[in-house]
C-alpha positions in Angstrom: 0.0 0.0 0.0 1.4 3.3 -0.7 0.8 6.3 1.4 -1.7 8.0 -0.8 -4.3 5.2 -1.0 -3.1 5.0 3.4 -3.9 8.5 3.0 -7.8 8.2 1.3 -8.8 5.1 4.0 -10.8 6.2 7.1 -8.8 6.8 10.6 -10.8 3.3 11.8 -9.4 1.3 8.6 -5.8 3.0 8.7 -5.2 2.1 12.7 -6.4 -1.2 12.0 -3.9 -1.5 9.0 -1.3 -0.3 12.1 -2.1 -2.8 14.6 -2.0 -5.1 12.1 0.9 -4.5 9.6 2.6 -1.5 11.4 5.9 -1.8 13.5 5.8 0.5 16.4 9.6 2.1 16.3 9.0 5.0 19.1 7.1 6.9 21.0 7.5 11.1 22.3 5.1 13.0 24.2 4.4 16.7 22.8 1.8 18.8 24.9 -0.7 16.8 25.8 -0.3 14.1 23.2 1.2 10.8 23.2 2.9 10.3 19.9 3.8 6.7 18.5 5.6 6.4 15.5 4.8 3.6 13.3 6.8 1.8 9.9 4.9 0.8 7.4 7.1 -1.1 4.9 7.5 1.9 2.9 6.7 4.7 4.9 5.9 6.1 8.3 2.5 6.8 10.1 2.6 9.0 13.3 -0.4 8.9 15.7 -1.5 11.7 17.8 -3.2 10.4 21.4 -4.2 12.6 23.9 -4.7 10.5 26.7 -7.2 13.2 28.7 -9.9 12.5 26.0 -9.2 9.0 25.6 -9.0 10.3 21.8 -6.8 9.7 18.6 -6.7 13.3 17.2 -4.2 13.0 14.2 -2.7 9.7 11.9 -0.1 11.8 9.7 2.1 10.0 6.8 5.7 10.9 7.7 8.3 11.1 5.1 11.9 9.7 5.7 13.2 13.0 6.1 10.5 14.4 8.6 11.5 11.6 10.8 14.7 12.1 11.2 14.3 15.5 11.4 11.4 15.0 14.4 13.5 12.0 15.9 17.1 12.6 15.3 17.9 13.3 19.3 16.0 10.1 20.4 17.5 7.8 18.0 21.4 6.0 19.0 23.0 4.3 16.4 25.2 2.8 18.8 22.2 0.7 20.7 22.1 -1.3 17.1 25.8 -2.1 17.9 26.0 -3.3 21.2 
């Protein structure tokens, strides 16, 4: 699946696609939101939870370079080496 056609599917079919194909790499708290970070074979999929509402406010397609530019400071190469 590429992420356009991720992109057209409703927020209930694209978390099931998640939980069910996704890889959940990390997670970051922003605000009020907790923010998981998900692979999808060829892209990334961010989701936006906001634990006070018990809601999922935002599922945003990530490109490679917007993740490393979001996730550069949490991610240590040298973990993969040791």
């Amino acid at each position: 699946m590429s992420p356009e056609q991720f992109r057209k599917l409703k927020s209930v079919q694209q978390m099931e696609m998640l939980f069910d194909q996704g890889i959940e790499l990390m997670s970051r708290v922003f605000i009020f939101y907790n923010i998981k970070l998900y692979s999808m074979n060829e892209f990334f999929v961010e989701v936006w939870y906001m634990q006070t509402t018990n809601r999922i406010d935002r599922i945003i397609v990530l490109t490679m370079d917007e993740v490393l530019e979001i996730y550069e400071s949490k991610i240590r190469l040298d973990d993969l080496f040791s």
